[in-house]
C-alpha positions as CSV (number, residue, x, y, z in Angstrom):
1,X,12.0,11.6,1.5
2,X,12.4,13.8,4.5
3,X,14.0,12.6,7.8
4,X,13.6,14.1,11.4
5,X,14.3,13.5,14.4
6,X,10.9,13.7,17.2
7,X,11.5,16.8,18.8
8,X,11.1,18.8,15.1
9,X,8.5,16.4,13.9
10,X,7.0,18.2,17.4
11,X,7.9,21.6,16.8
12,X,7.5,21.6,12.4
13,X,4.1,19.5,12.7
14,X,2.4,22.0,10.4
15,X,5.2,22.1,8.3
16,X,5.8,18.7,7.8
17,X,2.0,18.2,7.1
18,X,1.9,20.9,4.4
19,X,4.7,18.7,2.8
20,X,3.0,16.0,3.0
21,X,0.1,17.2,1.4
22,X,2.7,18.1,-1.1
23,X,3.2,14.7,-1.9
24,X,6.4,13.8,0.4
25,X,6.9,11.2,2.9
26,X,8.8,11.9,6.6
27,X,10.3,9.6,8.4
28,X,9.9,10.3,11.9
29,X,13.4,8.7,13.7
30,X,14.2,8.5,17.4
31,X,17.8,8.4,18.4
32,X,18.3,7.1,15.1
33,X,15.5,4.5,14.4
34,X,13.1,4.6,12.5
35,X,9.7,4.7,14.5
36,X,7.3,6.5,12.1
37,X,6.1,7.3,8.3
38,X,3.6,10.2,7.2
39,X,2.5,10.0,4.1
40,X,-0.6,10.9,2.4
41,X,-3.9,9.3,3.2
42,X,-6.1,7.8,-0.2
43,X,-9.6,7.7,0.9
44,X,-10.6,4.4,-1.0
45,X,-14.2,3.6,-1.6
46,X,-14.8,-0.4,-1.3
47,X,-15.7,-2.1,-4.3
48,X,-15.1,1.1,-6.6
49,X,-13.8,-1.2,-9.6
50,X,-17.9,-2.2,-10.3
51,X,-18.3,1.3,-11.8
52,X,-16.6,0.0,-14.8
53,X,-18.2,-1.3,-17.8
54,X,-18.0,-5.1,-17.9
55,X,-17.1,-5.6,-14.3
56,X,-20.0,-8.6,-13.9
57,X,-17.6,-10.7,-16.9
58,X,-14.8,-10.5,-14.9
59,X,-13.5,-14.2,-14.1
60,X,-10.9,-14.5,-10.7
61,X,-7.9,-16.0,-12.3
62,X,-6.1,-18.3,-9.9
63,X,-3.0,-18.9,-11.8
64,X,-1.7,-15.7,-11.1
65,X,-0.9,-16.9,-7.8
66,X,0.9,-20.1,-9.1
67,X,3.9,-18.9,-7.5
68,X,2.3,-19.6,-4.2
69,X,0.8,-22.8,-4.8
70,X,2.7,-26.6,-5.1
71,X,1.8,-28.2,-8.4
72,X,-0.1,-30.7,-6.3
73,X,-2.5,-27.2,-5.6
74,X,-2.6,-26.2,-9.4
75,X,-3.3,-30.2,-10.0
76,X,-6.8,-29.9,-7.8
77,X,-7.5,-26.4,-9.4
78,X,-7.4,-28.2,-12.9
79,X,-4.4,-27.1,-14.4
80,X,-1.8,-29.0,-15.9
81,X,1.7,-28.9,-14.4
């Protein structure tokens, strides 16, 4: 990961977006901090995942949240605890 400082992220824009395109990430830092990220943009569809065969069986699965919920929330989902 690449790390400059505002006034090259100015000057190297093109540059840094070549790199980018590359596959790296910049951090952008002002006197030292953090204040910025590029990285590459995904352009994601919504709901791409129906393309695949099978998608109308698919059943949620709660429990893979469990960690989240109290048992007294897995009691009123139906599962034992």
């Amino acid at each position: 990961m690449k790390v400059v400082n505002v006034a090259q992220a100015v000057a190297d824009l093109e540059q840094l977006l070549a790199e980018v395109e590359a596959g790296e990430e910049v951090l952008i830092q002002r006197d030292g901090t953090t204040v910025a990220r590029l990285s590459r943009y995904i352009n994601r569809k919504p709901g791409i995942l129906r393309q695949y065969p099978e998608w109308e069986n698919f059943q949620y699965d709660p429990s893979i949240f469990a960690p989240l919920m109290t048992d007294d929330d897995l009691r009123a989902e139906g599962y034992d605890v």
